[in-house]
GUKEFI-85906 format. One line per 5 residues: their letters; for each residue x, y, z of C-alpha. Coordinates in steps of 0.1 Angstrom, whole numbers, plus 2048, in hexadecimal, padded with zeros to 3 digits. Layout:
residues N
A	X/Y/Z  ...
//
This chain:
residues 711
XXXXX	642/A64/31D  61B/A65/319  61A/A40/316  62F/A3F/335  61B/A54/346
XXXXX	5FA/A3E/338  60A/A22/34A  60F/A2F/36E  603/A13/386  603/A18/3AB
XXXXX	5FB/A02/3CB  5E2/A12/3E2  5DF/A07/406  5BB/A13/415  5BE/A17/43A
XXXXX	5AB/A24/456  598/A1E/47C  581/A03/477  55A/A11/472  56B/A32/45F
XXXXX	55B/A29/438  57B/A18/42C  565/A01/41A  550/A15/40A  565/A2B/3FB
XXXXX	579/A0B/3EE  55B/9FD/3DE  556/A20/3D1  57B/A20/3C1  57E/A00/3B8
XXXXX	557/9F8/3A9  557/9D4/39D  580/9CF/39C  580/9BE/3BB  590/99F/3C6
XXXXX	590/98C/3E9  5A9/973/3F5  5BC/972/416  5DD/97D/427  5F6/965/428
XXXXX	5F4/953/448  5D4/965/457  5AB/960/450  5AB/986/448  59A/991/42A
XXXXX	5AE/99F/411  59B/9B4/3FA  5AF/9C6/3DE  59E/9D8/3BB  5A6/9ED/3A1
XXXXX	5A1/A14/399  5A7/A2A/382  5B3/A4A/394  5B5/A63/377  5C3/A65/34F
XXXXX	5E5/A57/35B  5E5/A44/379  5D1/A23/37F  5D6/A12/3A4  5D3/9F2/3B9
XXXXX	5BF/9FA/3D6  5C9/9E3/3F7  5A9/9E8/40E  5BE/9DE/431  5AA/9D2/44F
XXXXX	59E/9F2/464  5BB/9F6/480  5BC/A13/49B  5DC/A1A/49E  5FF/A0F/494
XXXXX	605/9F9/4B5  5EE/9D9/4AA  5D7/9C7/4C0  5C5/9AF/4AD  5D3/997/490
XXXXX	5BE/9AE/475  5D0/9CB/481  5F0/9BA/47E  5EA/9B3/457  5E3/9DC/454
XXXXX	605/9DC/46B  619/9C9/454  613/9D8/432  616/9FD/440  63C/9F2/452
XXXXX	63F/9DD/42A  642/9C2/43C  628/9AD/425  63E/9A0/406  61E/99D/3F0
XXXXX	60F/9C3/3F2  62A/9DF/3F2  613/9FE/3F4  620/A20/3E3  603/A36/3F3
XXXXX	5F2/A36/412  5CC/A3F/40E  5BF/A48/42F  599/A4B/43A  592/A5E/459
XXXXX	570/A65/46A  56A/A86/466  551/A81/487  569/A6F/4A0  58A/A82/48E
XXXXX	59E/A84/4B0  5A1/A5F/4B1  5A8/A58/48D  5C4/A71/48E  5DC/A61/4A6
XXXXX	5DC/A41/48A  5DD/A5D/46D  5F8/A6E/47F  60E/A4E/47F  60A/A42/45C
XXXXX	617/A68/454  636/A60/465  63A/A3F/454  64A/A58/43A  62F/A46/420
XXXXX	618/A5F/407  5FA/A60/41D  5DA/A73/40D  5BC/A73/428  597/A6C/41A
XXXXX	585/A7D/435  55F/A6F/438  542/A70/453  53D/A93/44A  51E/A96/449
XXXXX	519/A86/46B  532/A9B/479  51C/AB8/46A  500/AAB/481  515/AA9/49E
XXXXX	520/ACF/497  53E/AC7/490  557/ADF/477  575/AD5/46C  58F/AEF/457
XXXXX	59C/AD6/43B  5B7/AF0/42F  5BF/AF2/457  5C2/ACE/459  5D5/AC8/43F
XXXXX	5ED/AE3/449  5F3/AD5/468  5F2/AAF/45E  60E/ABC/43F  5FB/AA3/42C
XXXXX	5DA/AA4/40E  5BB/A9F/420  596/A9E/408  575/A9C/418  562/A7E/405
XXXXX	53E/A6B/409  53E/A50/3F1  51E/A46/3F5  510/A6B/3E8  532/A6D/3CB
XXXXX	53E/A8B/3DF  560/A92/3E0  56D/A73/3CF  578/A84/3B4  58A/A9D/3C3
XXXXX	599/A85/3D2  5A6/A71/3B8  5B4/A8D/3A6  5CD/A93/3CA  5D4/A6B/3C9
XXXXX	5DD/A77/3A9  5F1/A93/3B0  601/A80/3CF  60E/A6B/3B2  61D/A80/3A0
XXXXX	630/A8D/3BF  61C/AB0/3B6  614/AAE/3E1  634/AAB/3F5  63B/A96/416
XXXXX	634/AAC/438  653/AC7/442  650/AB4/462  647/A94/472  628/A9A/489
XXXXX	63D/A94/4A7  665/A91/4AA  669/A6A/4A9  68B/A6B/4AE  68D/A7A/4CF
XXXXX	673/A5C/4DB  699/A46/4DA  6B0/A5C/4C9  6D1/A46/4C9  6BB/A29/4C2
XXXXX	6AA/A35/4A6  6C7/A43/498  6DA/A26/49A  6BB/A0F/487  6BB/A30/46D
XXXXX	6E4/A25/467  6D9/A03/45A  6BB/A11/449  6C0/A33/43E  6A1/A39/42B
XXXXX	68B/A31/447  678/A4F/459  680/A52/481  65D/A43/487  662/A23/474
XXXXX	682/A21/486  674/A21/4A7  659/A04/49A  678/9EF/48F  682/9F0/4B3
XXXXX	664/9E6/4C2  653/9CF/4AA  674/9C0/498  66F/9A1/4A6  64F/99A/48B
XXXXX	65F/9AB/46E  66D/99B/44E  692/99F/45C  6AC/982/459  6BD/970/478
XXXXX	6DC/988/477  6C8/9B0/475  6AF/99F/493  6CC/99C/4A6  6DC/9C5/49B
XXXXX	6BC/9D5/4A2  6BA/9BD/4C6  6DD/9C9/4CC  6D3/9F3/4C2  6B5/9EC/4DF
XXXXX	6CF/9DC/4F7  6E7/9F7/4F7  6D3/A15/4F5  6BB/A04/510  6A1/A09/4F6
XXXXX	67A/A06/50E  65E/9FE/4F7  647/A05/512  651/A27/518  656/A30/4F2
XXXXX	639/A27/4E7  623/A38/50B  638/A58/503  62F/A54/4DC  608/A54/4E4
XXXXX	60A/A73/4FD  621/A89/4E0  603/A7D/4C8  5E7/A86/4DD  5FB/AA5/4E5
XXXXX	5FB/AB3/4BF  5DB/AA5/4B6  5C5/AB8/4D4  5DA/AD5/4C4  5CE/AD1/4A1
XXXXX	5A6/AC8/4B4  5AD/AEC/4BF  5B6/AFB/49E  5A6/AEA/485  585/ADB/495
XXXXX	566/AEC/4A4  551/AD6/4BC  52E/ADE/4C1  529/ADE/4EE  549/ACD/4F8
XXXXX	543/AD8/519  51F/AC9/516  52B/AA6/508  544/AA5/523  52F/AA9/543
XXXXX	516/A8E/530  533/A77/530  53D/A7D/550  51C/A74/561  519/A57/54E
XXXXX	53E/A4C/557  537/A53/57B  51D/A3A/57F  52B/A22/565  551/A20/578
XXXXX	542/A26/59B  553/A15/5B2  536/9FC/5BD  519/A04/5A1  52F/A02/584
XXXXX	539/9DA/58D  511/9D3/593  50D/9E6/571  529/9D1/560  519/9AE/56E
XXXXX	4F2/9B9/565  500/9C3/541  516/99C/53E  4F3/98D/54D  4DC/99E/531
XXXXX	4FA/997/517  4FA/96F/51F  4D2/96E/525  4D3/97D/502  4E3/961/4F1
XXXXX	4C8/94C/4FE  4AC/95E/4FC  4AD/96A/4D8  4C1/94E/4C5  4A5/934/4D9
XXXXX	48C/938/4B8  4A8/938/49B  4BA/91A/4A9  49E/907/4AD  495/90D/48A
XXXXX	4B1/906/478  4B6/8E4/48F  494/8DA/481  498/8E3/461  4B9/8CA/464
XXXXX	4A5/8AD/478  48B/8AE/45B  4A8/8AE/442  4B8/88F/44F  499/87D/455
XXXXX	48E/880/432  4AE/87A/421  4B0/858/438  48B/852/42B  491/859/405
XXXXX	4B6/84A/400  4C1/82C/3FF  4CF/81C/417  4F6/81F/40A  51C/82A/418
XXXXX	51A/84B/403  4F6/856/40E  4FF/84B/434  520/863/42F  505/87D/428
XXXXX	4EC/87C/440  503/871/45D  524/882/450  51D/8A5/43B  4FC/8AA/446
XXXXX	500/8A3/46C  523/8B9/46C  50F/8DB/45C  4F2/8D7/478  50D/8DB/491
XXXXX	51F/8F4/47F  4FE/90A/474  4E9/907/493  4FE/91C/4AB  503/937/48F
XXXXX	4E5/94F/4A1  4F5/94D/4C0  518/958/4B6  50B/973/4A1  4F7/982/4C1
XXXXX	516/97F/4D6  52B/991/4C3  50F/9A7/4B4  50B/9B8/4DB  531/9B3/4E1
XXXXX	531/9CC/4C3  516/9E4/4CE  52C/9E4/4F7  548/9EF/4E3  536/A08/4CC
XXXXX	52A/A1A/4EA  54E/A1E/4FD  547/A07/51B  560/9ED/50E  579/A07/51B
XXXXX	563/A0E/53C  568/9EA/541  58F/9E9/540  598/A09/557  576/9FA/56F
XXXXX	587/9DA/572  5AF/9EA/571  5B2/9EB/59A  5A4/9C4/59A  5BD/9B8/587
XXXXX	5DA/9CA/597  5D1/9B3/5B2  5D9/994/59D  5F3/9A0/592  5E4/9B1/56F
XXXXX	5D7/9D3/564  5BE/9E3/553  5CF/9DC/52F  5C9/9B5/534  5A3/9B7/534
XXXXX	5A5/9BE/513  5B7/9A0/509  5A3/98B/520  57E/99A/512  58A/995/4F0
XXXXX	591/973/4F8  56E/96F/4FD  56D/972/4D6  590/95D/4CF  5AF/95C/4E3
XXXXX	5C2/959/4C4  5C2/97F/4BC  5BF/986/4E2  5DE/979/4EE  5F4/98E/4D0
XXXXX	5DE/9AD/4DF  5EF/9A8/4FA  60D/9B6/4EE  5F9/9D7/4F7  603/9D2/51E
XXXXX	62A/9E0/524  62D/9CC/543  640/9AB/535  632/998/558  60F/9A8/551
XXXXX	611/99D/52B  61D/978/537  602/974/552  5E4/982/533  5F3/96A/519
XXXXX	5EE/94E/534  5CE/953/542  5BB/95F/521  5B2/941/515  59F/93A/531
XXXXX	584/951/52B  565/93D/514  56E/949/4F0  54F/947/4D5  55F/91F/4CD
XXXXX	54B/915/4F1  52E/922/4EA  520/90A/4D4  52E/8F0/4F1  51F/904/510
XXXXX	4F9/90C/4FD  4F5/8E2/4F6  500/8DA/517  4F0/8F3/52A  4CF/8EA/511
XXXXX	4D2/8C0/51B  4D6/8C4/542  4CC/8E5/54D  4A6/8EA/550  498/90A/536
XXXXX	488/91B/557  47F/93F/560  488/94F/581  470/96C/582  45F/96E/560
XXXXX	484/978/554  49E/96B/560  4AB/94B/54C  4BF/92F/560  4CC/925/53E
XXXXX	4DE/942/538  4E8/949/562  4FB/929/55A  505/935/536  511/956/54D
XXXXX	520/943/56B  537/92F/54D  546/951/540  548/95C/562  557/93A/56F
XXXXX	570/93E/553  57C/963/55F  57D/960/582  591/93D/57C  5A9/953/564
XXXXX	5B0/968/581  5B4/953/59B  5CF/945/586  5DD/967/581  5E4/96B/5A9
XXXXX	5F0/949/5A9  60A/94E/58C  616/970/597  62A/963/5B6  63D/94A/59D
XXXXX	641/965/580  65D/983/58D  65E/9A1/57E  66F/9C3/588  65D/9DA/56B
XXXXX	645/9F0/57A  623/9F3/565  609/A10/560  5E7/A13/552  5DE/A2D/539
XXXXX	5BD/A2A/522  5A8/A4B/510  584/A44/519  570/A46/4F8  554/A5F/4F9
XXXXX	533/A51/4F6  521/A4B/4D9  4FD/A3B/4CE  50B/A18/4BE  509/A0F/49A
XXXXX	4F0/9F7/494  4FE/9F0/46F  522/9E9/47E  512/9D2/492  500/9C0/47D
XXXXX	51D/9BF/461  537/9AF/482  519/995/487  51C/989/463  53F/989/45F
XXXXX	546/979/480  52C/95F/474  53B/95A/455  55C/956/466  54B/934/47A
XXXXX	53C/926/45B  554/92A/448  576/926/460  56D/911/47D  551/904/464
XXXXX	56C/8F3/44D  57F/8E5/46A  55B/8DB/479  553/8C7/458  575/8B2/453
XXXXX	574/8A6/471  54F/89C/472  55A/886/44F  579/877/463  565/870/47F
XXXXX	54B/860/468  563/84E/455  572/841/477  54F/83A/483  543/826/466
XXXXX	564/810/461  577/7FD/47C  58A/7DB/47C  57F/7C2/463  578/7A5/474
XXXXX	568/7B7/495  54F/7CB/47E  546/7AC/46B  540/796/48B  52B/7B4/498
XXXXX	517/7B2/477  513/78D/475  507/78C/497  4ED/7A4/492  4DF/794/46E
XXXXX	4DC/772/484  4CD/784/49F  4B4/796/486  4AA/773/477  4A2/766/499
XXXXX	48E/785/4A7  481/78F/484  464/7A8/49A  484/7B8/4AA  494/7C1/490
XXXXX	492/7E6/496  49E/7E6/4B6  4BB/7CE/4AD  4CA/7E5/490  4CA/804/4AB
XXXXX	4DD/7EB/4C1  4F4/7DE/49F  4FE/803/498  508/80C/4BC  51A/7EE/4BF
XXXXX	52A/7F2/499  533/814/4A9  548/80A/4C8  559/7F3/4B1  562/80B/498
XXXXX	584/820/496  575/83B/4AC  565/822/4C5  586/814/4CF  597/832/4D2
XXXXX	57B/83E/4E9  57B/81E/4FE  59E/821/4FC  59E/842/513  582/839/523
XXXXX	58E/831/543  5A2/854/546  581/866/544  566/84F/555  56F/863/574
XXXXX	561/880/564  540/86E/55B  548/870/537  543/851/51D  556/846/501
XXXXX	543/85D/4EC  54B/87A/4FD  56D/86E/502  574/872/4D9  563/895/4D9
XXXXX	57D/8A1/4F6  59C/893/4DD  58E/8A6/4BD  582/8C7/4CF  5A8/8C8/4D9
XXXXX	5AD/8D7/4B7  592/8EB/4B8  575/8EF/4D5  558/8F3/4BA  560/8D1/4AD
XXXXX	54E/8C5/4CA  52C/8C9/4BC  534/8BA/49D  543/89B/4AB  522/896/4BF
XXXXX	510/89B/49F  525/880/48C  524/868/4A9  504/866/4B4  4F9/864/48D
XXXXX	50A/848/489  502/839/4A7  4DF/83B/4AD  4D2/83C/488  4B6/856/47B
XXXXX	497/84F/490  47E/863/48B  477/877/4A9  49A/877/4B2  4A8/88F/494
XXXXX	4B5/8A9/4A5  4DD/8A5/4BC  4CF/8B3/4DB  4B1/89B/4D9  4CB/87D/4D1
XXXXX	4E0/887/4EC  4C9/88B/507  4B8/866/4FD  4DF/85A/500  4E4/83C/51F
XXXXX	4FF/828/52E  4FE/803/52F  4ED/805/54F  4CF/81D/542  4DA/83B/552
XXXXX	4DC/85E/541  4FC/865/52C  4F2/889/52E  4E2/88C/556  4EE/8AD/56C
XXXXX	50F/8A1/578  51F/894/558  50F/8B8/546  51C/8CE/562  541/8BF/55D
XXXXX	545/8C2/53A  53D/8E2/539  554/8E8/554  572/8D5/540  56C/8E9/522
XXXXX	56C/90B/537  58D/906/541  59C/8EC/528  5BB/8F6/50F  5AB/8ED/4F4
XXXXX	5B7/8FE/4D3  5D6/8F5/4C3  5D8/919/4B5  5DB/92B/4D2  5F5/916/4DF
XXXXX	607/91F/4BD  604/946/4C7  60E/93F/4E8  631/937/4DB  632/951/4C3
XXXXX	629/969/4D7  640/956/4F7  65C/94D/4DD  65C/92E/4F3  64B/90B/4F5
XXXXX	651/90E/51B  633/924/522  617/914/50C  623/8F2/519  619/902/53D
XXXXX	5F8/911/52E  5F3/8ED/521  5F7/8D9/541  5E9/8EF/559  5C8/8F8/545
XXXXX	5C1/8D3/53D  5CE/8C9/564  5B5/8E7/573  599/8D6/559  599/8B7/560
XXXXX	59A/8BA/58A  57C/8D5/588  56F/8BF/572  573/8A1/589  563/8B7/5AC
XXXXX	547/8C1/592  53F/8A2/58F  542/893/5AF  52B/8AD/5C0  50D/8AA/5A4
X	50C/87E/5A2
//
């Protein structure tokens, strides 16, 4: 029996709102033991370590990705989702270890509250306390964990307080020494009772709350063709409304947890931190000032991009001009060292370059949420969208495409309204997610003019502004338009909890900077580089007997004009270029786009950046590399692109052609994997075959009047 006992191994799944000290009580816990991988399917880190808990129990701690509730928005959330509802077939969790922010508790309760009536062994880890302390907050523990029916253990990792006492309750949880609530936090059942019941019939040992998460999420469970089709049938008969379930859910929540605020929690001046917020909420959503507000806040966001990455960019596209020059300097002159100057090397600078200005963007994007205005911005902008046929609930979608409509468009599933939902999934991918920015800031650097209006006011980023703007206002135009062809008879309402206002936290900024960094490097980075080396390789070879007339005619042109020789091996690789692989597929759909003012060049960039926008830059850099050699004062893309000519001397690059390729890639379907999540999320190729045609059709005739108006 001891050894037994010895032997006791548990699986620990860490959960908890995002920002709550999840991970620093896992590194705590877990020490050194700690591996990183990925889920299956997603680019989310999964982090797992070992502990030992106490004398007879050892664990395998899952740290899931920080979620706020039990309804998932993003596609990190949906991993947390997914092992908690056991759907993950790798990580079946015994134990549910909960971290709550002692200093924001009424918000971490409602996703506490639901994990409870999961039916799982929850234990809560309650940090922050300290900072609630400041804040003059007191919370009754015993009081709290009367009323939750569950364990709850004040902790700060960082000071080894409480983590012991808290290991000796995972402990005790274990050993089944603390038993599950006498009741669920709210009555389930009576959400859908002959529904529920009837998904309790085929599974009998699930609480009521799973139940009712069977019948709205079943669709994206682990369930064979036949039970899809039972628990579709239950929802059928019983006119099971996932809408209204879930809306009534969240009020019965809210409900019992202001209850257990009431009971359990002392606040320091409610009354004070009230008024403050609402002052600041009446100028912020005033009818008039609070849309000037919202523009002057975009306007400082976009010039900010500009203004601060200016200096780091610059630096690191020197360092990489100097780099390639002296590696074309002190190699020979080979196919394995031209690969590396022209293929690796060229494919970093435009992965590296644009890394400062992502980090910024989504470093303030960070700090907006932080503060509570994100929210401000959906119920500002709710009666706007009712007019094209949205609501308040698609903003989010839509300003999280601004980061990547990937997870954006499965937020969506947020919005009840199935028209609403349609219409979002649509029109999200119109707004500029972070794979244009590297397009938009070269462009905008080759033909706009780096001016100041005012001492302050950069016309590169009021361009870089009017894009994100262009891209919005475009997205709901299209909105109005689609709404008279999309019928729906469900009514829709708008309900969102304002977030009180806090001071953001620099140090969560700064940590979302670096991951969403390493996230381009390394992601978009990998997809950046292999096509760079396929675009070299196509580049550098082409049909044999057009690249060796090419080469022969240059060699006899080099013995007759033996001082020219210089100028005729720029001319050699430019024409060893258009007859390469990648030149004949350029000249190929050449004609297609020469109404656009686009070359041949540009014309293989649009093909590859329909995998993946960002691939853009890269396919410059490989291009005009191979093209136009190493010169010396000609190192850096932008400088290579803006010496770039047409057969009749003119600009490549001049105002027109600039204007309407940023204008394509505004509104241009460009990313396979959004169209992917369009049909998952559509369960039809009908709808991102429409997104397809009418994004690329709405590109290309902008595109077109762009560039008409500006030649």
């Amino acid at each position: 029996m001891q050894a037994q006992r010895l032997a006791k191994h548990i699986n620990i799944a860490l959960v908890g709102n995002p920002n709550s000290g999840k991970s620093s009580l896992f590194n705590y816990l877990t020490g050194l033991k700690q591996q990183v991988g990925n889920f299956p399917g997603v680019t989310v880190d999964k982090k797992t370590g070992s502990s030992h808990i106490g004398p007879g129990l050892s664990a395998t701690l899952i740290d899931l990705p920080g979620t706020y509730s039990l309804y998932p928005k993003r596609s990190d959330e949906w991993v947390s989702y997914r092992v908690l509802l056991d759907q993950d077939d790798d990580i079946k969790p015994d134990m549910v270890l909960l971290v709550a922010d002692a200093s924001n508790l009424k918000r971490n309760l409602l996703f506490c509250s639901q994990i409870i009536d999961l039916g799982i062994p929850v234990v809560v880890a309650l940090t922050m306390m300290d900072l609630a302390k400041k804040k003059g907050t007191q919370i009754d523990i015993p009081g709290l964990e009367r009323e939750l029916g569950v364990p709850v253990v004040p902790v700060n990792p960082r000071k080894n307080k409480g983590v012991e006492q808290l290991k000796k309750v995972i402990e005790q949880s274990a050993e089944n020494l603390y038993q599950p609530p006498a009741r669920d936090f709210i009555d389930a059942n009576a959400l859908a009772e002959k529904a529920v019941d009837a998904v309790k019939q085929l599974y009998p040992h699930f609480s009521n709350y799973k139940a009712v998460h069977y019948l709205i999420n079943h669709e994206y469970f682990l369930l064979d063709e036949g039970m899809q089709e039972t628990i579709e049938t239950i929802e059928i008969n019983n006119k099971f409304n996932p809408t209204k379930t879930q809306a009534e859910e969240i009020m019965q929540r809210y409900g019992r947890i202001k209850h257990i605020m009431q009971q359990s929690v002392v606040e320091a001046d409610p009354l004070q931190k009230a008024l403050f917020n609402e002052r600041l909420d009446d100028l912020l959503l005033h009818r008039r000032w609070g849309y000037i507000i919202l523009l002057a806040v975009l306007f400082l966001l976009f010039q900010s991009v500009f203004w601060v990455a200016k200096y780091p960019m610059d630096g690191i596209e020197w360092v990489f001009g100097q780099l390639g020059g002296w590696l074309g300097n002190v190699l020979p002159q080979s196919l394995w060292s031209d690969l590396l100057i022209n293929g690796v090397v060229a494919g970093l600078s435009g992965i590296l370059v644009f890394v400062p200005q992502i980090m910024i963007l989504f470093g303030l994007i960070t700090v907006l949420e932080d503060t509570g205005y994100m929210a401000r911005i959906s119920f500002l902008t709710d009666k706007l969208m009712r007019k094209v046929g949205l609501n308040g609930k698609s903003v989010m979608p839509m300003i999280s495409g601004f980061a990547c409509a990937v997870p954006a468009i499965m937020s969506a599933r947020n919005i009840e309204n199935s028209k609403e939902r349609l219409l979002t999934i649509l029109i999200t991918p119109l707004m500029s997610c972070s794979a244009r920015l590297p397009v938009y800031t070269i462009l905008i650097a080759l033909v706009i003019p780096s001016k100041l209006y005012f001492g302050v006011l950069s016309l590169q980023g009021l361009v870089m502004m009017g894009l994100y703007l262009m891209g919005t206002v475009m997205a709901l135009i299209v909105a109005w338009v689609m709404k008279w062809f999309i019928k729906s008879t469900e009514r829709s309402f708008f309900i969102l909890e304002l977030p009180t206002y806090r001071a953001p936290r620099w140090k969560n900024a700064l940590t979302t900077m670096i991951e969403k960094a390493k996230i381009f490097v390394f992601d978009a980075g990998k997809v950046i580089m292999m096509i760079s080396l396929l675009l070299w390789a196509l580049s550098t070879y082409g049909p044999k007997e057009k690249m060796a007339n090419v080469t022969a005619k240059y060699e006899q042109l080099v013995k007759e004009n033996p001082q020219q020789e210089t100028e005729l091996n720029k001319q050699r690789k430019t024409e060893l270029l258009q007859s390469s692989y990648a030149g004949t597929l350029g000249k190929a759909i050449e004609p297609a786009i020469r109404p656009l003012g686009y070359d041949w060049k540009i014309g293989i960039a649009l093909i590859t950046s329909f995998a993946a926008r960002e691939v853009f830059v890269g396919t410059m850099a490989t291009l005009y590399s191979v093209g136009e050699g190493a010169d010396e004062n000609d190192n850096t893309l932008r400088q290579k692109m803006a010496a770039a000519v047409r057969p009749d001397g003119s600009k490549v690059y001049n105002l027109a052609t600039g204007l309407s390729l940023l204008i394509f890639y505004v509104l241009a379907m460009q990313c396979m994997s959004t169209l992917a999540v369009v049909k998952r999320e559509t369960r039809s190729w009908k709808w991102p075959i429409i997104q397809f045609i009418y994004m690329t059709g709405l590109a290309y005739l902008m595109s077109w009047i762009a560039y008409q108006v500006f030649s």
